[in-house]
N, C-alpha and C positions, 0 to 999 in steps of 0.2 A: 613175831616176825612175819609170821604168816600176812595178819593184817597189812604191815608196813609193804610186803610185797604185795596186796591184792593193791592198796593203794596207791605205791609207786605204778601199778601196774595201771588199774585205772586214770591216772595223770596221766599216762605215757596215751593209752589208747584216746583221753578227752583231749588232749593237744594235738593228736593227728587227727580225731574227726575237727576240732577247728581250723585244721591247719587245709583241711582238705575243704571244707567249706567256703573259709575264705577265698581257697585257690578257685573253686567255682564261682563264688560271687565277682572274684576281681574277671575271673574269664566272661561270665556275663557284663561285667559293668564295658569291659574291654569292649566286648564285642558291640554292648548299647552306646558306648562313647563313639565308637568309628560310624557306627551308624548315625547318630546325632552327628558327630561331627561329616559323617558326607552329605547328611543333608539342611546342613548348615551353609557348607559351602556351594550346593545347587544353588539352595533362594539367593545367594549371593552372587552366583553368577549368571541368576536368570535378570536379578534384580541389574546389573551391570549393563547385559546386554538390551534391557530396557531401555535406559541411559544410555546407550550409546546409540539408540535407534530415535532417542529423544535429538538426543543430540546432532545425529547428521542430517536431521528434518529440518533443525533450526539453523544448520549451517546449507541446506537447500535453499531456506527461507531469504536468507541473507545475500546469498549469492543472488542476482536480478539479473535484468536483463539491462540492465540499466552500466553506461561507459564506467569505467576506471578514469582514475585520476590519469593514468597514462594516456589514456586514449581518447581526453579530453582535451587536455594539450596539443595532441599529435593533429586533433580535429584543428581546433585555436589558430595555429602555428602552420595547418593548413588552406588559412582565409573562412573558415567556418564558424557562425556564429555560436552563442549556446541556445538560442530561441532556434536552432536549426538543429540541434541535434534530435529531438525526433523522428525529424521525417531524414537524416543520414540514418537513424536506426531502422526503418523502415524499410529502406532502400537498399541497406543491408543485408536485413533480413531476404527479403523475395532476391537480391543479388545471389547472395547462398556463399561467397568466397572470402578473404580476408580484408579489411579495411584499405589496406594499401592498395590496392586492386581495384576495390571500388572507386575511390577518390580520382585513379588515373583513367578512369573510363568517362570517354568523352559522351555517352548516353546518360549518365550519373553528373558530369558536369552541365548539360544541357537541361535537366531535368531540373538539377539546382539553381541556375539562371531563371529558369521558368517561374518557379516555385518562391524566388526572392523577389518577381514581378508582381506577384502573386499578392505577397504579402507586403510589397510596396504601396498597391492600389488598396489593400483591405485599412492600411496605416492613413493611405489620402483620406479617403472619404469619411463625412462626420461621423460621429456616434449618436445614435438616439433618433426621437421621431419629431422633436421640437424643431423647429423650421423657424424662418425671421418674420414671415408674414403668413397669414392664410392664406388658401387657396382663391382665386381670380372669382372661382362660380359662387363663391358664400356671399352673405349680408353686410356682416362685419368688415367684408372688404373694403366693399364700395359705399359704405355710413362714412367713411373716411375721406373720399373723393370728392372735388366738385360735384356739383348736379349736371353740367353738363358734361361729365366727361364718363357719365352713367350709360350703359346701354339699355337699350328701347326696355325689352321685357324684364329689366332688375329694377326701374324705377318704383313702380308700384310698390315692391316690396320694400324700399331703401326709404321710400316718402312715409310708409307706415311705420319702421323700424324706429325713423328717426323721431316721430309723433310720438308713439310710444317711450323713447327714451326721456323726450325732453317733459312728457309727462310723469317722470318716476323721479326725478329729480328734483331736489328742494329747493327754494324760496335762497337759503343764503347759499355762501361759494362754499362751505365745505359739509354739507350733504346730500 
C-alpha cells in the first residue's frame, strides 16, 4: 500500500507540476500571441496608411486643372470655343473669382474679342516659307523675263546664267 500511495502520490504531484507548466507556457504563448498579434496589426496599418497616402496622391494627380464636363458646356452654351479654352483658363486663373463672373466682365469680354482677332489673323496668313515665285533681286527671276524687261545691272548676270544653262542641256528635248 505504501507504494500505491507513494505512487498515487507522485501522479497527483506529476499532473500539477504539468498542469502548472502548461499554465505557464499557455500564459507565455498568451502573452507572445497578443504581442504577434499587435504587431501584426501595426505592419497592417502602417501598410494601409501607405495606401491611402498612395492613393490620395493619385487622386491629386487626376484632379488638373483642366474644365469639367460641366464647365465645358457652361463655356460651349456661353459662345466659347473649345480652341479658347485655354486662354478662358488663364484668364481665370490671374481673374482669381468664379467663372460666372468672369464671363460677365466686360474686360474678359474685350480681351476675348481681341484674342479671337488674334487668332483670326494667325488662321489668314499662309503657313510655311514656300512662296509662288522668287524674290525680284535673284537670277532665276529674271532667266524667265524678256531681255528687255531686265534691269541695267542684272543683265550681265542673266546673259551668263542663261549661257551657262543652254550649255548644260542636251542635244535631244528630254535631257
Amino acid at each position: 500500500m505504501f507504494n500505491e500511495e507513494t505512487q498515487v502520490a507522485d501522479l497527483e504531484n506529476t499532473a500539477d507540476d504539468v498542469e502548472l507548466e502548461e499554465a505557464e507556457t499557455e500564459t507565455e504563448t498568451e502573452e507572445t500571441d497578443w504581442k504577434a498579434e499587435a504587431l501584426k496589426y501595426k505592419a497592417i496599418l502602417d501598410r494601409n496608411k501607405e495606401k491611402g497616402a498612395k492613393h490620395q496622391e493619385v487622386k491629386k494627380e487626376i484632379k488638373s486643372d483642366d474644365f469639367g464636363y460641366d464647365v465645358k458646356a457652361y463655356l460651349k452654351s456661353s459662345g466659347i470655343n473649345a480652341s479658347e479654352f485655354d486662354f478662358v483658363k488663364g484668364e481665370l486663373k490671374n481673374f482669381g473669382g468664379d467663372i460666372d463672373a468672369l464671363i460677365e466682365n466686360e474686360y474678359f469680354q474685350a480681351k476675348l474679342e481681341k484674342q479671337r482677332a488674334i487668332n483670326k489673323t494667325s488662321d489668314a496668313t499662309p503657313k510655311g516659307k514656300r512662296t509662288g515665285s522668287p524674290a525680284t533681286d535673284t537670277v532665276e527671276y529674271w532667266m524667265a523675263k524678256p531681255f528687255a524687261d531686265i534691269p541695267q545691272e542684272m543683265r550681265s548676270k542673266v546673259v551668263n546664267a542663261r549661257i551657262e544653262k543652254e550649255s548644260k542641256t542636251g542635244v535631244f528635248y528630254n535631257s
